[in-house]
C-alpha positions as CSV (number, residue, x, y, z in Angstrom):
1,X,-134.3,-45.5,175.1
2,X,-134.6,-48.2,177.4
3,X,-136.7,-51.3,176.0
4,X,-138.1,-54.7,177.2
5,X,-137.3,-58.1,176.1
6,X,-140.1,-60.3,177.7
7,X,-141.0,-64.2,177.7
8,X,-144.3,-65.5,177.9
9,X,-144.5,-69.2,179.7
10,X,-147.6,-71.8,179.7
11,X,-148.7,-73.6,183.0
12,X,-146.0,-75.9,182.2
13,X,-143.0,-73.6,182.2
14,X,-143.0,-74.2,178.3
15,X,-142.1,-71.1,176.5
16,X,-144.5,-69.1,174.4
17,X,-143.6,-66.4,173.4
18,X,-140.4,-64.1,172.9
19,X,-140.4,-60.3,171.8
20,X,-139.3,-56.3,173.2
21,X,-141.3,-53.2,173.9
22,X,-140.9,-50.0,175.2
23,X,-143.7,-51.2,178.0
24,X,-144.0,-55.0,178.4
25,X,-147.2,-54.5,179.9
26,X,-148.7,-52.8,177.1
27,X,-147.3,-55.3,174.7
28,X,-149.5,-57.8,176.8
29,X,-152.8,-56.4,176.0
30,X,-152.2,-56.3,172.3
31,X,-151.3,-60.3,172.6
32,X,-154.4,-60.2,174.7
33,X,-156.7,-58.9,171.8
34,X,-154.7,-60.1,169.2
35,X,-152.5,-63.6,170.2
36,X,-154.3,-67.3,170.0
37,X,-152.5,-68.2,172.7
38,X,-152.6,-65.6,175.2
39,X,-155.2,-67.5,177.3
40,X,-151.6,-70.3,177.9
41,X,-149.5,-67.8,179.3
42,X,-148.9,-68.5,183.1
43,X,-145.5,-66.6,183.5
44,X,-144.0,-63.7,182.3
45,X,-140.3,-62.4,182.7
46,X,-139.2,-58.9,181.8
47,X,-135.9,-57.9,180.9
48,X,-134.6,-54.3,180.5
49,X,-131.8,-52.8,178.4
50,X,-131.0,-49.8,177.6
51,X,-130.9,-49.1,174.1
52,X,-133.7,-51.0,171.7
53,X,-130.6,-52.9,169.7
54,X,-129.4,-54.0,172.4
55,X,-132.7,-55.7,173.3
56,X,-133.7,-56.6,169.5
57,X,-130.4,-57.8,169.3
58,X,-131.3,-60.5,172.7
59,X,-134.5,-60.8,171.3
60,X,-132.8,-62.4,168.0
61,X,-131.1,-64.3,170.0
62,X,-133.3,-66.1,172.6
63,X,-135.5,-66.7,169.5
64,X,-132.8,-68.9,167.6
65,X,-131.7,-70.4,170.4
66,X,-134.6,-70.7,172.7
67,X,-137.2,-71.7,169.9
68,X,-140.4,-70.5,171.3
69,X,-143.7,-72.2,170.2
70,X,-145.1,-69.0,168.7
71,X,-142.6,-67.0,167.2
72,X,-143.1,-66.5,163.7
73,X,-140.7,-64.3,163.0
74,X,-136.9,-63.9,163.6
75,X,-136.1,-67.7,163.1
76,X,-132.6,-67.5,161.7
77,X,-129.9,-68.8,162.7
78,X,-127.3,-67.1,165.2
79,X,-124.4,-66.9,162.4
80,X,-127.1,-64.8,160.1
81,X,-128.3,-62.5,162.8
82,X,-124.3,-62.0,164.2
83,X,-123.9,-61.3,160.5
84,X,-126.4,-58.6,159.7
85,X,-125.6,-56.7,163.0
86,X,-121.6,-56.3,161.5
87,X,-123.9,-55.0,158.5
88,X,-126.0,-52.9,159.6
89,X,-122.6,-51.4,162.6
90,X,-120.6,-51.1,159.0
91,X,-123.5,-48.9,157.3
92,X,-124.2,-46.8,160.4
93,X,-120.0,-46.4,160.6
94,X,-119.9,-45.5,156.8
95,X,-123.0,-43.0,157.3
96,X,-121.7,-41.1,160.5
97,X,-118.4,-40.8,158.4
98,X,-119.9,-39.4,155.5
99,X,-121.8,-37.1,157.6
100,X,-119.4,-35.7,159.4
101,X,-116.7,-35.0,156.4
102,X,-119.9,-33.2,154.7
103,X,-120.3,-31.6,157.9
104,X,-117.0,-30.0,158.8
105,X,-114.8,-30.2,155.3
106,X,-114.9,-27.8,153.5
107,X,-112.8,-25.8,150.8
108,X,-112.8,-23.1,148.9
109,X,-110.6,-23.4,145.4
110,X,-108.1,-20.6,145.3
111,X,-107.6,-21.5,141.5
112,X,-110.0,-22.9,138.8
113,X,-109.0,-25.8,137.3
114,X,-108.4,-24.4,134.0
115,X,-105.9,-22.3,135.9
116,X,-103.3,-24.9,137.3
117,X,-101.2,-25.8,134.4
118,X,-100.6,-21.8,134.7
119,X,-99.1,-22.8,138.0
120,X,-95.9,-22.9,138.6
């Protein structure tokens, strides 16, 4: 699903705020009712990508390395965040596998165990 990363910029082209959303300008009137400084933000610029990691991921990113003044959230360090995305693609990998041998493996024992040393 296509999401929204989004800066928010004072009069002084100082930057705010960094975060995604499926509508940017929703996401404004929650800061609006809920932000201390919403009344600062002069500018706004909207990004789109197509998939919500790949804008989380950006988000992350222009986070560390852009340091907005009122992020809270997210401040780790490039290295961490490249390191919990190889995670978290490891996981989904290991999941998807498991799935699909569950899904289309299957056997049917043509002896019982207890059987095989009868085997020969």
């Amino acid at each position: 699903m296509k999401t929204q990363l989004y800066r928010h910029y004072d009069s002084n082209k100082k930057l705010l705020y960094v975060g995604i959303s499926l509508s940017a300008v929703n996401r404004l009137a929650q800061h609006r009712d809920t932000s201390h400084w919403f009344s600062d933000i002069a500018n706004i610029e909207i990004e789109t990508f197509s998939t919500r990691e790949e804008a989380l991921l950006a988000e992350r990113k222009a986070i560390v390395n852009e340091n907005p003044v009122c992020n809270i959230h997210h401040k780790r360090t490039l290295k961490e965040i490249e390191q919990e995305e190889k995670l978290r693609a490891a996981e989904f990998a290991q999941k998807a596998k498991q799935q699909l041998f569950t899904r289309y493996v299957s056997y049917n024992l043509t002896y019982r165990f207890d059987e095989l040393p009868c085997i020969s």
